[in-house]
N, C-alpha and C positions, 0 to 999 in steps of 0.2 A: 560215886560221889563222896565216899568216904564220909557219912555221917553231915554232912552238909544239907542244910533245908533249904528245897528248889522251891521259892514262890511260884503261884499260879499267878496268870495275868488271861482278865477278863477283859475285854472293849464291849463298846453298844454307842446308844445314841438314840437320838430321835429318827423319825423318816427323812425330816428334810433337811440334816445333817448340820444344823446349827448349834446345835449341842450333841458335845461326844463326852465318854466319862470312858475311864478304866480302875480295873479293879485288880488291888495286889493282895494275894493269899487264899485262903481255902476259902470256899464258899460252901457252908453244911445244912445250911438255914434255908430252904426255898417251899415256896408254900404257895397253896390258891386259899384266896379266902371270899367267901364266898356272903360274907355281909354288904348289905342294904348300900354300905357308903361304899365299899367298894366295887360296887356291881356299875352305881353311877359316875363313880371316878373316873370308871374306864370304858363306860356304856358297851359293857359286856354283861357275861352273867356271872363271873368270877374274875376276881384280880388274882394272875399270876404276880408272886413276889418272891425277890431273892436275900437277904439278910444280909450285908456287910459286916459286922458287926465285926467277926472273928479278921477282918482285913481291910484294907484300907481304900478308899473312892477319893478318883481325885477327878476333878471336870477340866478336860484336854481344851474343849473347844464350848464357849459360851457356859452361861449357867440354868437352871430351869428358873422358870418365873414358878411363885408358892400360890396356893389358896390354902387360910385354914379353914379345915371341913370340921373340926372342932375344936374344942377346947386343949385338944391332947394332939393335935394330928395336921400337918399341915401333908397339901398333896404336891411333888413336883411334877412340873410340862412343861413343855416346851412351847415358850408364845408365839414362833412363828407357823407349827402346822398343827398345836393342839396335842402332839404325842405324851398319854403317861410317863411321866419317869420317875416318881419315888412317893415312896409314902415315907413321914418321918416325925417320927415320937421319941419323948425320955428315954428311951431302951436303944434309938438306933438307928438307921436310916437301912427303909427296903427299895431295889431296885426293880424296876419291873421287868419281868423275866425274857418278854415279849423285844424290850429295847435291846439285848445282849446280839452282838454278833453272831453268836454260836448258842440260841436258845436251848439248843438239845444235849448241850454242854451244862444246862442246871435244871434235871427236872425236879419237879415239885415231892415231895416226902411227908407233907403233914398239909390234910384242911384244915382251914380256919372258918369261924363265923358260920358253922354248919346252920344255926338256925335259921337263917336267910337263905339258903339251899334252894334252888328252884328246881321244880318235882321234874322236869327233864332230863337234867343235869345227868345222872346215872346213866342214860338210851341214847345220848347223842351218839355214841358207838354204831348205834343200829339202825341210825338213818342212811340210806341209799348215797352213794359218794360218790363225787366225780373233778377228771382231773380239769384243772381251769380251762385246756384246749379242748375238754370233750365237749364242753358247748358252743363251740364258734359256730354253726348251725343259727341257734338262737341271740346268737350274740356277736355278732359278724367283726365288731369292730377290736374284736380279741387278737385277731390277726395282724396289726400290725401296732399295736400298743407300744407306746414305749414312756418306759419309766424312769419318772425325774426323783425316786425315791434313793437314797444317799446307800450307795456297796455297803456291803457287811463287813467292811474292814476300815479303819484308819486311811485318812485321805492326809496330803500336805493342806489341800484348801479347799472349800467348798460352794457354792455349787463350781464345777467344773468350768472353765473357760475355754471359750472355741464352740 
């Protein structure tokens, strides 16, 4: 490529595909942060986030609705199914790692908000695990599920027609 710089390009979105965003450039910034507000943001036990910062977020399809969670901090989601999508302060807007098409394309590199840490967190590794069709036994109706949650990729439109 002769010294020419190839942008990265990231997609994502919510579940129920009302809001799509992509992202142009490197992404180096991604983190779990593991504070109070953001354990409630995302009614987890840590927010996965990814930094924009070094590149540029543009929303393809709708925008998130904000709460500010404080004085510094508004959170975005998405108002029609609830999904995280950004945390955003003076410094920059993070995306939540969880909404990327290709999650495993940003993992996380640095905790945040250790004080908030919930004493599990470290063992989850060493709970017993199972894949979602190992329990159709107890869970019958796993068999013939089907999911109205939006592809991992860029649509023309959405939801689906037909």
């Amino acid at each position: 490529m002769g010294g020419q710089k190839v942008s990265q390009i990231h997609s994502g979105g919510c579940q129920c595909g009302a809001v799509r965003f992509r992202i142009a450039g490197a992404l180096k910034d991604s983190s779990i942060c593991h504070c109070r507000m953001c354990q409630k943001a995302f009614g987890a036990y840590y927010a996965p986030l990814v930094s924009t910062r070094a590149a540029e977020l543009t929303w393809t399809r709708g925008a998130p609705k904000r709460f500010q969670s404080s004085n510094h901090v508004q959170r975005g989601f998405c108002e029609n199914c609830g999904t995280p999508l950004t945390y955003e302060a003076a410094d920059g807007i993070a995306v939540a790692a969880g909404a990327f098409d290709d999650p495993a394309s940003v993992p996380p590199t640095i905790q945040y908000g250790i004080e908030g840490k919930l004493p599990f967190v470290d063992h989850l590794h060493e709970l017993p695990a199972w894949q979602t069709m190992d329990d159709i036994e107890a869970a019958p109706f796993l068999a013939d599920i089907v999911s109205h949650q939006h592809p991992d990729h860029d649509t023309d439109g959405w939801p689906k027609e037909g």
